[in-house]
C-alpha positions as CSV (number, residue, x, y, z in Angstrom):
1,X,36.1,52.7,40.6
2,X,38.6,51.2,43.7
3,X,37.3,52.0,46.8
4,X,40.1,54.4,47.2
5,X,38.9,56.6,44.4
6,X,35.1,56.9,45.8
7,X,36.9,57.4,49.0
8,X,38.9,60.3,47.8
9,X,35.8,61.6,45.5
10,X,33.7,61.9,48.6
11,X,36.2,63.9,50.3
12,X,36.7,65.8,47.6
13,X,32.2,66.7,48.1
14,X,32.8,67.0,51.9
15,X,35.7,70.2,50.8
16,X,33.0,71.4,48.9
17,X,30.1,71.2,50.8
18,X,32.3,72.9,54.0
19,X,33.7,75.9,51.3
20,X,30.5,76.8,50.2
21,X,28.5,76.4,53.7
22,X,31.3,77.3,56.4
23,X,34.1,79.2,54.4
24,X,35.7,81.6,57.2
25,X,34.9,78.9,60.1
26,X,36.7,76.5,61.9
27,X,34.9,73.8,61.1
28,X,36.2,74.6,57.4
29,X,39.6,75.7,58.3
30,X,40.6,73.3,60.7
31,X,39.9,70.2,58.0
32,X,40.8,72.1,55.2
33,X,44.4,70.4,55.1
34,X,44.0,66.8,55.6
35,X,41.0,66.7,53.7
36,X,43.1,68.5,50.6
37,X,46.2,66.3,51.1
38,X,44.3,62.8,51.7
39,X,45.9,60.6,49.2
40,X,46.2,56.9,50.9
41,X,49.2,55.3,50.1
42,X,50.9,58.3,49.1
43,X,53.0,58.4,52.1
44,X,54.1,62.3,53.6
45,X,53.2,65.3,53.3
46,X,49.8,63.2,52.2
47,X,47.5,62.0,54.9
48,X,46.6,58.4,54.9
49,X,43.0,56.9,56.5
50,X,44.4,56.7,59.8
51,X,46.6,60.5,59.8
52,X,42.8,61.7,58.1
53,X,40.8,60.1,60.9
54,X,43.3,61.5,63.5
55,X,43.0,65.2,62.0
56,X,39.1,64.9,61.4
57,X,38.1,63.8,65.1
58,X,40.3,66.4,66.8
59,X,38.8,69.0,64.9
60,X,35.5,67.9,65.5
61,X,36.3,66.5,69.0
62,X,39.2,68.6,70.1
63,X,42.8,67.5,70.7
64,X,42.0,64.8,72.7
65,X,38.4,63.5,73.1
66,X,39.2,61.2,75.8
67,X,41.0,64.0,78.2
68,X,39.2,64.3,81.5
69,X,37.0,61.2,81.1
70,X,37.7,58.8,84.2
71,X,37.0,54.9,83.4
């Protein structure tokens, strides 16, 4: 099995694992989509790793982690 395809299985366990534990949440709903449509390669609508990472830290993080941090 390619990388991609574990990739994709895990995912696939992660959807799961948020319907079953957090199914009228945000932490399920706000994922929900890119972890559906993650298919790298694919090209649009699908998410590829980098849309996926995008989508997963700003629901876990909010839009923009680094807003109001001063370096």
């Amino acid at each position: 099995m390619a990388g991609e395809h574990r990739s994709t299985a895990l995912l696939g366990r992660v959807e799961e694992i948020l319907v079953a534990h957090f199914p009228d949440s945000p932490a399920f709903e706000e994922p929900a989509e890119p972890l559906s449509l993650f298919r790298p390669g694919a090209g649009p609508p699908c998410y590829s790793v980098r849309d996926l990472c995008a989508a997963l830290q700003s629901a876990v993080y909010g839009p923009n982690p680094m807003e109001g941090i001063k370096m």
